[in-house]
ZADRENBA-329736 format. One record per residue (C-alpha): residue in three letters; x, y, z. Coordinates in nm, 2 decimals. Each point is the difference from the previous one (the first is absolute). Example, Ala and Ser with C-alpha at 12.3 -4.5 7.8 and 13.67 -1.06 7.14 Angstrom:
BEGIN
<'ALA' <1.23 -0.45 0.78>>
<'SER' <0.14 0.34 -0.07>>
***
This chain:
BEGIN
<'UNK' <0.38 0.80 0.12>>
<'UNK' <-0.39 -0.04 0.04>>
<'UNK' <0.09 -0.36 -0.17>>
<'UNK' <-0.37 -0.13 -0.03>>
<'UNK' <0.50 0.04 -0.11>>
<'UNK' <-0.29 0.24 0.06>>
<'UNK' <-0.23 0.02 0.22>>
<'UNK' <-0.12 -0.33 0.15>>
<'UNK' <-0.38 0.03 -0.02>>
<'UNK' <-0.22 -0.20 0.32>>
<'UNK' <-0.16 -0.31 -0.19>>
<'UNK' <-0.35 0.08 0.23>>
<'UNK' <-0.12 0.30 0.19>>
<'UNK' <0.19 -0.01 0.26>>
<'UNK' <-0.13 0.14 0.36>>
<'UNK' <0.12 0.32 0.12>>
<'UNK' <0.25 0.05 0.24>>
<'UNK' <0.20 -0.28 0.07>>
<'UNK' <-0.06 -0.17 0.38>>
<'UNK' <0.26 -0.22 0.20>>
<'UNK' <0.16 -0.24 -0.17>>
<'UNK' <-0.20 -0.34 0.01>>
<'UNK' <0.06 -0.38 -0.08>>
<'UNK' <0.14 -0.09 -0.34>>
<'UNK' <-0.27 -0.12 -0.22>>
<'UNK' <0.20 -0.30 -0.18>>
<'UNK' <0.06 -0.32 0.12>>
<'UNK' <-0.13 -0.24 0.28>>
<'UNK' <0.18 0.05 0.32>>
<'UNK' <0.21 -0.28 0.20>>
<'UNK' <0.24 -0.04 0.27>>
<'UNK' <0.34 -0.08 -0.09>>
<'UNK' <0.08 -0.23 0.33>>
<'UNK' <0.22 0.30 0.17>>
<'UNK' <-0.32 0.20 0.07>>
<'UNK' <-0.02 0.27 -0.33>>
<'UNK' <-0.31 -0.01 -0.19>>
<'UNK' <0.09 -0.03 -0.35>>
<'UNK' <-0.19 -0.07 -0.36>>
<'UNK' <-0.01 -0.35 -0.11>>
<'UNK' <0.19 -0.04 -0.39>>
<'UNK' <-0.18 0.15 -0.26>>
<'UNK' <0.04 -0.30 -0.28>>
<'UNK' <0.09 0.11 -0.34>>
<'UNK' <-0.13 -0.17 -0.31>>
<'UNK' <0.05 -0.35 -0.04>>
<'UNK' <-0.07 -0.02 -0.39>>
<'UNK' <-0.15 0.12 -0.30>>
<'UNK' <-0.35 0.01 0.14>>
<'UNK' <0.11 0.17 0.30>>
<'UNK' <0.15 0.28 -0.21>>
<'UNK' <-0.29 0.04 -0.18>>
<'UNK' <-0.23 0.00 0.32>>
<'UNK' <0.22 0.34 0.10>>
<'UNK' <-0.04 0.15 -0.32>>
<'UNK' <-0.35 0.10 0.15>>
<'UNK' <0.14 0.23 0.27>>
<'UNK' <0.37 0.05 -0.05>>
<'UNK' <-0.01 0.28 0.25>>
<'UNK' <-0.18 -0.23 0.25>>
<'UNK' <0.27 -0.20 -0.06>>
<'UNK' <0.30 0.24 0.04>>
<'UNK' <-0.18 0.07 0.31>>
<'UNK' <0.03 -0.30 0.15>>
<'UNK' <0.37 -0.02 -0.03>>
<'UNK' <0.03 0.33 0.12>>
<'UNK' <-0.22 -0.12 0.32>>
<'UNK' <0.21 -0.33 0.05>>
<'UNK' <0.31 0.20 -0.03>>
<'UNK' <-0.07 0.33 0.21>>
<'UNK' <-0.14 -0.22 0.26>>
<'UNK' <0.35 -0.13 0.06>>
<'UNK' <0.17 0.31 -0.05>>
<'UNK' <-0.21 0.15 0.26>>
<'UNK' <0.06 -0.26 0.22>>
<'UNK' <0.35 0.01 -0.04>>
<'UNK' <-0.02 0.37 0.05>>
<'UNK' <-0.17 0.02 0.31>>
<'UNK' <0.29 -0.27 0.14>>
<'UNK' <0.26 0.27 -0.12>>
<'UNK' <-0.22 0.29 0.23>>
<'UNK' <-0.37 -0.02 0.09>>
<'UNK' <0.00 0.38 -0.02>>
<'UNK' <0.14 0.00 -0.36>>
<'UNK' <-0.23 -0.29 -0.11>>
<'UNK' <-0.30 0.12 0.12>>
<'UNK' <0.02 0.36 -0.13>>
<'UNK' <0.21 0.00 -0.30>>
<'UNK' <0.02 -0.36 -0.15>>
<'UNK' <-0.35 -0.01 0.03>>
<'UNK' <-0.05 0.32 -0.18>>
<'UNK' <0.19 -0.13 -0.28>>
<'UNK' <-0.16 -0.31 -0.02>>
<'UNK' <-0.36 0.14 0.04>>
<'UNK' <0.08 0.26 -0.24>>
<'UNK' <0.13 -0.26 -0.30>>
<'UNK' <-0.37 -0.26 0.07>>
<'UNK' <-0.22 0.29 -0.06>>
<'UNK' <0.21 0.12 -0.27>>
<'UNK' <-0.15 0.11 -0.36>>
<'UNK' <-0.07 -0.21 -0.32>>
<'UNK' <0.27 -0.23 0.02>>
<'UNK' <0.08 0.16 -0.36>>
<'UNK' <0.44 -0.12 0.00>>
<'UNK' <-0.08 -0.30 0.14>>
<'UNK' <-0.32 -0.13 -0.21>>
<'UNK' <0.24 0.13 -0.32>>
<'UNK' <0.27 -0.26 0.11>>
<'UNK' <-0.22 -0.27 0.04>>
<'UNK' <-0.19 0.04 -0.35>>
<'UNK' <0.33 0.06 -0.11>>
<'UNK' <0.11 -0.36 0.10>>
<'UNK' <-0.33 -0.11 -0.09>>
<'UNK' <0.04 0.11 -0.36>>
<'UNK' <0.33 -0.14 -0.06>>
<'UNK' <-0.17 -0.34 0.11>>
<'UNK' <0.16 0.01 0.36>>
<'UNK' <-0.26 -0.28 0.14>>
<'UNK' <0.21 -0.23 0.18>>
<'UNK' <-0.01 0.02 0.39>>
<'UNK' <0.36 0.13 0.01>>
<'UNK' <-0.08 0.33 -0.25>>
<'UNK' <-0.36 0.03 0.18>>
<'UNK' <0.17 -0.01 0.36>>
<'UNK' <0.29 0.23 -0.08>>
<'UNK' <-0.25 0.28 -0.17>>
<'UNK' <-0.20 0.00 0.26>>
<'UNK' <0.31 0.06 0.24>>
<'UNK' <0.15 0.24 -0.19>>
<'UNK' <-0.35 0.18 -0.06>>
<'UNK' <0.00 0.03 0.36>>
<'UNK' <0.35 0.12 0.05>>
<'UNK' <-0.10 0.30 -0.26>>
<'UNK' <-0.30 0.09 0.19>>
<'UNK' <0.23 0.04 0.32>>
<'UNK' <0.21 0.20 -0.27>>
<'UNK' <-0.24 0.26 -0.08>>
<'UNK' <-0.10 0.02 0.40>>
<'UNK' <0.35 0.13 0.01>>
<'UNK' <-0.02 0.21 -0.30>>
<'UNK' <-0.38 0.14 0.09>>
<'UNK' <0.12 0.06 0.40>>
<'UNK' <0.35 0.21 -0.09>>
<'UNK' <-0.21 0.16 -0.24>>
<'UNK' <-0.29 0.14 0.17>>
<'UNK' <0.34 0.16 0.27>>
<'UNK' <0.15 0.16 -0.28>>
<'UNK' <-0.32 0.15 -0.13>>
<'UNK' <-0.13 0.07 0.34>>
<'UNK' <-0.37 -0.19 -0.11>>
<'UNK' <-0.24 -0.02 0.30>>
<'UNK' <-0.21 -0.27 -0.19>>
<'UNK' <0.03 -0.36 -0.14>>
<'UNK' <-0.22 -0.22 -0.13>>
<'UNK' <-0.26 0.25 0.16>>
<'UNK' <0.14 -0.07 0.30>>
<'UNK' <0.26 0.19 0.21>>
<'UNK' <0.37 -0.04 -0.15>>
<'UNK' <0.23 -0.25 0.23>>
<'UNK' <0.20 0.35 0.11>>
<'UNK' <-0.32 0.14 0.10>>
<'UNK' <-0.14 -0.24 0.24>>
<'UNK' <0.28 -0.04 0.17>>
<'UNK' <0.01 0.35 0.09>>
<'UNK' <-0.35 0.02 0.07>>
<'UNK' <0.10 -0.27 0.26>>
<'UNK' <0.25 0.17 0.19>>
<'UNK' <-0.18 0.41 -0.09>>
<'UNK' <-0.13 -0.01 0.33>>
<'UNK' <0.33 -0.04 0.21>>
<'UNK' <0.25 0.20 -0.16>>
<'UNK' <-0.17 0.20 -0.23>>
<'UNK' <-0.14 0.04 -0.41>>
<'UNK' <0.38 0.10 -0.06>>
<'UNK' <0.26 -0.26 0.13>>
<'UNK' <-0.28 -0.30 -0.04>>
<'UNK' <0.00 0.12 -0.33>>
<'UNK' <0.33 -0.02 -0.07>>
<'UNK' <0.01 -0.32 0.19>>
<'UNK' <-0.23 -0.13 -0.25>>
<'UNK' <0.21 0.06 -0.27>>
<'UNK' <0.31 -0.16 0.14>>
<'UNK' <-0.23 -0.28 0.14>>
<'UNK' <-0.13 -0.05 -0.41>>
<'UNK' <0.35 0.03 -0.13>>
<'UNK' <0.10 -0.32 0.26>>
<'UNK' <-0.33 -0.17 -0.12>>
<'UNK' <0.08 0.02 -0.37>>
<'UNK' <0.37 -0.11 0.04>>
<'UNK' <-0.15 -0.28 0.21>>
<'UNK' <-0.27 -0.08 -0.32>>
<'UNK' <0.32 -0.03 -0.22>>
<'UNK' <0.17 -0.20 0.19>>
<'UNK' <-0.30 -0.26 0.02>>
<'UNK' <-0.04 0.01 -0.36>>
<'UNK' <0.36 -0.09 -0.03>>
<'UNK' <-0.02 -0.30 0.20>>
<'UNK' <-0.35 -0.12 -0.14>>
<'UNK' <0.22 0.04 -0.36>>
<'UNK' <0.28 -0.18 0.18>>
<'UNK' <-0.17 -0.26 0.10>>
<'UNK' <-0.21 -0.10 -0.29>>
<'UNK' <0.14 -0.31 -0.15>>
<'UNK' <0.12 0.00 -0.38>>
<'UNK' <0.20 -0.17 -0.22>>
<'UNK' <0.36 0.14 -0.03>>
<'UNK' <-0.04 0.13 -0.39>>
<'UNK' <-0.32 0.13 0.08>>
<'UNK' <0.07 0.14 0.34>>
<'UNK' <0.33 0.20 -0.17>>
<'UNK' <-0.31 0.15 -0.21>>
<'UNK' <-0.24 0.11 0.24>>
<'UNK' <0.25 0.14 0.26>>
<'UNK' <0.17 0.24 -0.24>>
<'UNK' <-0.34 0.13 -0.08>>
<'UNK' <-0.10 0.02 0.38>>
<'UNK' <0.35 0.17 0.00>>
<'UNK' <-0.08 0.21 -0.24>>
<'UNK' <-0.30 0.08 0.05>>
<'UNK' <0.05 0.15 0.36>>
<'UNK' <0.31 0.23 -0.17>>
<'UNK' <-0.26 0.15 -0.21>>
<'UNK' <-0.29 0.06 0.22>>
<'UNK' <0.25 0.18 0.24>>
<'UNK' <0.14 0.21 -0.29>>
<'UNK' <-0.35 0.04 -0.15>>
<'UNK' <-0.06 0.15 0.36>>
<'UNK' <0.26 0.21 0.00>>
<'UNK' <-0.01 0.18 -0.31>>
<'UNK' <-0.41 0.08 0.13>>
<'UNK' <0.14 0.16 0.31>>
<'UNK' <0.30 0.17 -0.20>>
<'UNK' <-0.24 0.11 -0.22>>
<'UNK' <-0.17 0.27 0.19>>
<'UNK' <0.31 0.23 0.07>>
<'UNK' <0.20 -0.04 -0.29>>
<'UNK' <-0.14 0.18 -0.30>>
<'UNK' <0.17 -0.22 -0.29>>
<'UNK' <-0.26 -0.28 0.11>>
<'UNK' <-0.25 0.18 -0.12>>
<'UNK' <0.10 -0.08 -0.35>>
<'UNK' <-0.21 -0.27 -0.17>>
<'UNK' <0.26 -0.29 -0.04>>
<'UNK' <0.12 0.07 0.34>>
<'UNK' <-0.39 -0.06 0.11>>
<'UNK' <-0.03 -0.31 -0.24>>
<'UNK' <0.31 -0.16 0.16>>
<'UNK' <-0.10 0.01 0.32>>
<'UNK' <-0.35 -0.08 -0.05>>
<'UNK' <0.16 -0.34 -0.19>>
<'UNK' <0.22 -0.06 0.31>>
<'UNK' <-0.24 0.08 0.28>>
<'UNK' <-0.31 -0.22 -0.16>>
<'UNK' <0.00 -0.14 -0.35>>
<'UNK' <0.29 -0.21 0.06>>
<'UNK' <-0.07 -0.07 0.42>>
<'UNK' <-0.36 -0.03 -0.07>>
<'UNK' <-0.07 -0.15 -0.30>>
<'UNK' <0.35 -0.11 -0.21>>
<'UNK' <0.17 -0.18 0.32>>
<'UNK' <-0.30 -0.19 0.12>>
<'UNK' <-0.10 -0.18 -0.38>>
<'UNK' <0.42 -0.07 -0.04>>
<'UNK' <-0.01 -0.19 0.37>>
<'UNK' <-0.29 -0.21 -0.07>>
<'UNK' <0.13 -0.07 -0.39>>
<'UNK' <0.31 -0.10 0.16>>
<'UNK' <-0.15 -0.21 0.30>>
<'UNK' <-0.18 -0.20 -0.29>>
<'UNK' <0.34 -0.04 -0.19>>
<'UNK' <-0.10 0.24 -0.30>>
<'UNK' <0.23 0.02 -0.30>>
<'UNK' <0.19 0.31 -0.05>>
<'UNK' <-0.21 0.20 -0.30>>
<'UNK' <-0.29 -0.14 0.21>>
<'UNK' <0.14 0.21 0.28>>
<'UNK' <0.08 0.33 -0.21>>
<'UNK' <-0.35 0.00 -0.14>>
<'UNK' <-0.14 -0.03 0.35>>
<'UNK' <0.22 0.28 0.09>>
<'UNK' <-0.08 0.21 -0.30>>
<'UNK' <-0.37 -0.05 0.09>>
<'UNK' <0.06 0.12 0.36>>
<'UNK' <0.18 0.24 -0.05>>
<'UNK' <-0.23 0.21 -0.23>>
<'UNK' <-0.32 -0.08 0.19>>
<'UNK' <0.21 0.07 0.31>>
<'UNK' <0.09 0.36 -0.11>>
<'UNK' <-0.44 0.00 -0.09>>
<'UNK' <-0.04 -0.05 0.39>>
<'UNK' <0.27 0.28 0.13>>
<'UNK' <-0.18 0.23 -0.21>>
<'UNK' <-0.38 -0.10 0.05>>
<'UNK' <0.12 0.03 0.39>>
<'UNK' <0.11 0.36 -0.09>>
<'UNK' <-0.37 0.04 -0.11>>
<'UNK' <-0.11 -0.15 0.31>>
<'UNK' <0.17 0.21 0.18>>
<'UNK' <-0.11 0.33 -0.11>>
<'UNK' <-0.38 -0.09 -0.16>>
<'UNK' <-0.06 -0.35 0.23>>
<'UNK' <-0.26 -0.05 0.28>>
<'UNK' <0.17 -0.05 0.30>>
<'UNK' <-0.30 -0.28 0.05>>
<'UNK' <0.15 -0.18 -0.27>>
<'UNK' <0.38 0.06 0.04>>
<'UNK' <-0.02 -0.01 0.35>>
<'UNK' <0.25 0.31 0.06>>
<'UNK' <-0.04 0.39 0.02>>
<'UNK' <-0.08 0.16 -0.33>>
<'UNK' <0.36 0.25 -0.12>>
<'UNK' <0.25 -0.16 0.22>>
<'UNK' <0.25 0.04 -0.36>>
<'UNK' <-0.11 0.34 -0.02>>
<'UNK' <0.08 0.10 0.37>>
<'UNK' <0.35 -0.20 -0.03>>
<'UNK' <0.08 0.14 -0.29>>
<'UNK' <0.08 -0.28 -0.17>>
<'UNK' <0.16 -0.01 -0.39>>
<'UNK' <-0.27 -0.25 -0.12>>
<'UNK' <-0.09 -0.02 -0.35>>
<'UNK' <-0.36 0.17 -0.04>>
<'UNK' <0.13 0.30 0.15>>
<'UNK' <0.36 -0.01 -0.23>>
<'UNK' <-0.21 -0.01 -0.28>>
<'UNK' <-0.30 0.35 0.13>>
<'UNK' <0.38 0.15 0.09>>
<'UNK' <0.14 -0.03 -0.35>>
<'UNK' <-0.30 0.09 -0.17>>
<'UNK' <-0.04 0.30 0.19>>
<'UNK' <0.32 0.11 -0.06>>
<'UNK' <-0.01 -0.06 -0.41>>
<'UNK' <-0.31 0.18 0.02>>
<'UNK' <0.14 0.24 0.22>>
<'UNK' <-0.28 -0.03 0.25>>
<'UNK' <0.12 0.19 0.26>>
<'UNK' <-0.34 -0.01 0.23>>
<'UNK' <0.04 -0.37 -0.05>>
<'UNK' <0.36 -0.01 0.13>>
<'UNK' <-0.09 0.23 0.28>>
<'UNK' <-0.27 -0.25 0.15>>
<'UNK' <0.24 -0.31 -0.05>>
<'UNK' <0.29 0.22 0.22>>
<'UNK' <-0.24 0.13 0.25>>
<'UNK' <-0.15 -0.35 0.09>>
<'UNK' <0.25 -0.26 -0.08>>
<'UNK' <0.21 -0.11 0.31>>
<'UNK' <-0.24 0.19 0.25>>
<'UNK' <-0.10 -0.22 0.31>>
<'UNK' <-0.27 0.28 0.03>>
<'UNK' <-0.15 -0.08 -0.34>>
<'UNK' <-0.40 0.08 0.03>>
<'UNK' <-0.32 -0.16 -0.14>>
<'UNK' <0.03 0.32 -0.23>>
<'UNK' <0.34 -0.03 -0.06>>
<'UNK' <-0.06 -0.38 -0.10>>
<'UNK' <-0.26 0.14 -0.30>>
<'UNK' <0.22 0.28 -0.13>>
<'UNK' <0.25 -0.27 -0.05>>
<'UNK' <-0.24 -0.23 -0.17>>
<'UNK' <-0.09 0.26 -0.26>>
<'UNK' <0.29 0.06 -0.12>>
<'UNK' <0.09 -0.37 -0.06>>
<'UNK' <-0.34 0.02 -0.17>>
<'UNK' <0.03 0.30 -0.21>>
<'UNK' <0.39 -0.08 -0.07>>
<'UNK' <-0.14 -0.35 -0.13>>
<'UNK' <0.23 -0.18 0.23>>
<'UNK' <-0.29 -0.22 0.14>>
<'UNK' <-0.12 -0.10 -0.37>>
<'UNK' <0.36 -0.04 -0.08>>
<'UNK' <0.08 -0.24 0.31>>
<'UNK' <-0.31 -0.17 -0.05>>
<'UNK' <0.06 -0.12 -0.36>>
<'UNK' <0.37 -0.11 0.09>>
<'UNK' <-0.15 -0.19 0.26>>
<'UNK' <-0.22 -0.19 -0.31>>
<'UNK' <0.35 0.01 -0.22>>
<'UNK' <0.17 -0.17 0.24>>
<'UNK' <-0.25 -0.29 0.09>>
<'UNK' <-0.07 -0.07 -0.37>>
<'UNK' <0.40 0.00 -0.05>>
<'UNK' <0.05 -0.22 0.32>>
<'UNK' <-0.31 -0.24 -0.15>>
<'UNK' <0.19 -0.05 -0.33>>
<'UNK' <0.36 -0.08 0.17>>
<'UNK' <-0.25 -0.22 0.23>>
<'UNK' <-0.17 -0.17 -0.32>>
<'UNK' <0.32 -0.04 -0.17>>
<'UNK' <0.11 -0.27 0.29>>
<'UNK' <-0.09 -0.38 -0.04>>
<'UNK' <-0.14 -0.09 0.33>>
<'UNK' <-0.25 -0.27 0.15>>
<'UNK' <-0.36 0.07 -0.05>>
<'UNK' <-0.06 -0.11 0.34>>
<'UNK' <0.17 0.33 0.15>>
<'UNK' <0.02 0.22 -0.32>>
<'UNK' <-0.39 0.10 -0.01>>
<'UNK' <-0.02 0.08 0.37>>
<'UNK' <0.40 0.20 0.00>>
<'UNK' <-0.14 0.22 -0.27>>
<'UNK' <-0.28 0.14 0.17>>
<'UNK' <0.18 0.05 0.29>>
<'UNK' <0.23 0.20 -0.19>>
<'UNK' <-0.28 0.21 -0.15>>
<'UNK' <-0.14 0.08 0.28>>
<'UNK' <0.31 0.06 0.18>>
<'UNK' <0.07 0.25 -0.27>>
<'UNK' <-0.29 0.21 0.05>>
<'UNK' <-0.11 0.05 -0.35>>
<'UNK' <-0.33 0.03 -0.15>>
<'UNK' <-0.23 -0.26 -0.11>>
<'UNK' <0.04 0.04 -0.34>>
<'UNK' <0.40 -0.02 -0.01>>
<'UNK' <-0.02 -0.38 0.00>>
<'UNK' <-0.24 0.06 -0.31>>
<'UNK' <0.22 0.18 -0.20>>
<'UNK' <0.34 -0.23 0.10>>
<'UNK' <-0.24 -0.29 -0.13>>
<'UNK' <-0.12 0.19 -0.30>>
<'UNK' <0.34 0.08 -0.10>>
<'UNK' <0.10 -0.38 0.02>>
<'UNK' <-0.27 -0.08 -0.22>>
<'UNK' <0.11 0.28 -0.29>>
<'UNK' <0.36 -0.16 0.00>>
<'UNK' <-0.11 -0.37 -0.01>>
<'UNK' <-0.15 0.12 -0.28>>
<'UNK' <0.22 0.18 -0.20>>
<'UNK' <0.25 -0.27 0.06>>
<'UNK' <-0.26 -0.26 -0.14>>
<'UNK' <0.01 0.22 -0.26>>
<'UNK' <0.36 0.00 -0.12>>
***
């Protein structure tokens, strides 16, 4: 799962390689009376106008949570082993304050936000929970860039990576490397197991809390089995099949990504249940736009911009949509040059620049590209119309829906045309 589902694209050029690990940037430090330097309380909103005040910089605001809470957690750590808190925890925590866009989390709070969550309570708990996903997808982005063996994140070295570049010198590429990869595994478990407690620990009231934990719940089931159809994917050949790609594709980002993260901020707010399913529709169709545009990505992106290696589908071999849909055209048009590229290069770790182009000619020629881009479109106009179907507060509503257009990654003029289409049946209903 590239999860930004998705890869999880760096919100600034980020520097190159990534140095020793340095001083949290959140949070004013104090001493606690027993000797440990620790962050003084972030406050949450008091009101209304303090809610509002964070609706300029929601990921500023996730941030500082995260920064209040990972300074404890580190501190807390480093009690357990100074060894373990200084190398690992502090990976982990580094790694989740530089992370991406803040995409899941911002989603929950305009989420909240839309269903007219202003109170202090709602506003407090969103941004807790905001930061208890973006913990979440350090987990998800960590195990991930193991399994798929990525040297590069955010456009810096993967987790795995520098920690073997740390040790390389005393024991050699081989056994630091697969030190690294044990070492990541250990830092993503440790990730989840934050975000759990940061969940935990977020106070709600008991109808609402029943809510919001089944969807955490939830939520974690599928991203796992999301990942695990990916990885099963690329040696069983009955994945290749286009529902088997569409199902996974929903599991391991439109509903992790998108679907989960509107349904915990609707429910932190205390939205209604058709409120909820039209939130859900909505995120679900612009979440399966976003698997899919990151297929694109993948294969046609600049690695400036997505912040990963151009391919890294193509050299795992991995069922994804754009290339189910240049398989099965080749094959009805019994393109067997076509079919031979695809077989030669998909699943090699070897894969070349060259390689890389033969593959993204036949997606071309096979119109798999101009097919994935205009399902991409389908899907954000359809998501837009579940989405404009929902009564919600204009406070929230206005700012949600562009988030969700632009998480979609359609064109410009697919807003347009969902618009335009509203207009024509206003008016043949006036009409009647």
């Amino acid at each position: 799962m590239r999860p930004g589902h998705a890869k999880d694209h760096p919100a600034t050029a980020p520097p190159g390689a990534a140095g020793p690990v340095g001083p949290l940037p959140y949070g004013a430090v104090a001493d606690d009376g027993e000797g440990h330097r620790v962050r003084e309380t972030v406050p949450l909103p008091a009101g209304p106008a303090e809610v509002r005040h964070i609706d300029a910089d929601v990921p500023g605001a996730v941030g500082r949570v995260l920064g209040q809470v990972l300074a404890e957690r580190l501190r807390r750590a480093v009690l357990t082993d100074p060894l373990f808190g200084g190398e690992l925890a502090e990976r982990v925590a580094h790694f989740t304050l530089q992370g991406g866009k803040r995409t899941r989390a911002r989603l929950l709070w305009w989420a909240c936000r839309a269903c007219a969550g202003r109170d202090a309570a709602s506003a407090g708990a969103a941004l807790r929970i905001g930061a208890a996903l973006e913990l979440l997808q350090t987990c998800a982005l960590v195990h991930d860039d193991v399994m798929d063996r990525a040297v590069l994140r955010r456009g810096r070295p993967s987790l795995h990576t520098d920690l073997a570049h740390r040790y390389a010198d005393r024991v050699g590429p081989e056994r630091a490397g697969r030190f690294g990869q044990s070492a990541a595994v250990l830092a993503g478990d440790l990730a989840l197991a934050w975000a759990d407690d940061l969940m935990a620990e977020t106070p709600l009231a008991p109808g609402t809390g029943e809510v919001v934990r089944r969807l955490w719940s939830d939520m974690r089931t599928e991203m796992v089995a999301g990942q695990y159809l990916d990885v099963q994917g690329q040696v069983a050949a009955e994945a290749r099949s286009l529902p088997r790609v569409l199902r996974a594709a929903c599991l391991k980002s439109a509903l992790y990504s998108v679907e989960r993260p509107l349904a915990l901020g609707a429910a932190v707010a205390g939205a209604d249940r058709v409120t909820l399913r039209r939130l859900g529709d909505a995120g679900r169709c612009v979440g399966m736009a976003f698997q899919l545009r990151d297929d694109l990505d993948d294969v046609f992106g600049d690695p400036r911009v997505t912040g990963g290696v151009c391919g890294d589908d193509i050299r795992e071999g991995k069922p994804t949509y754009l290339v189910a849909v240049a398989r099965a055209r080749a094959e009805a048009a019994g393109d067997g040059a076509a079919l031979a590229v695809l077989d030669r290069w998909l699943g090699d770790p070897a894969l070349t620049g060259r390689g890389l182009e033969e593959v993204r000619d036949v997606l071309v020629a096979t119109g798999a590209r101009a097919t994935v881009e205009a399902e991409v479109d389908r899907l954000a106009a359809r998501g837009l119309r579940h989405f404009d179907g929902a009564v919600l507060d204009l406070e929230g509503a206005g700012p949600l829906r562009d988030l969700l257009l632009a998480t979609a990654g359609a064109r410009p003029e697919t807003d347009a045309a969902v618009h335009r289409a509203a207009r024509a049946r206003g008016g043949a209903e006036g009409d009647r």
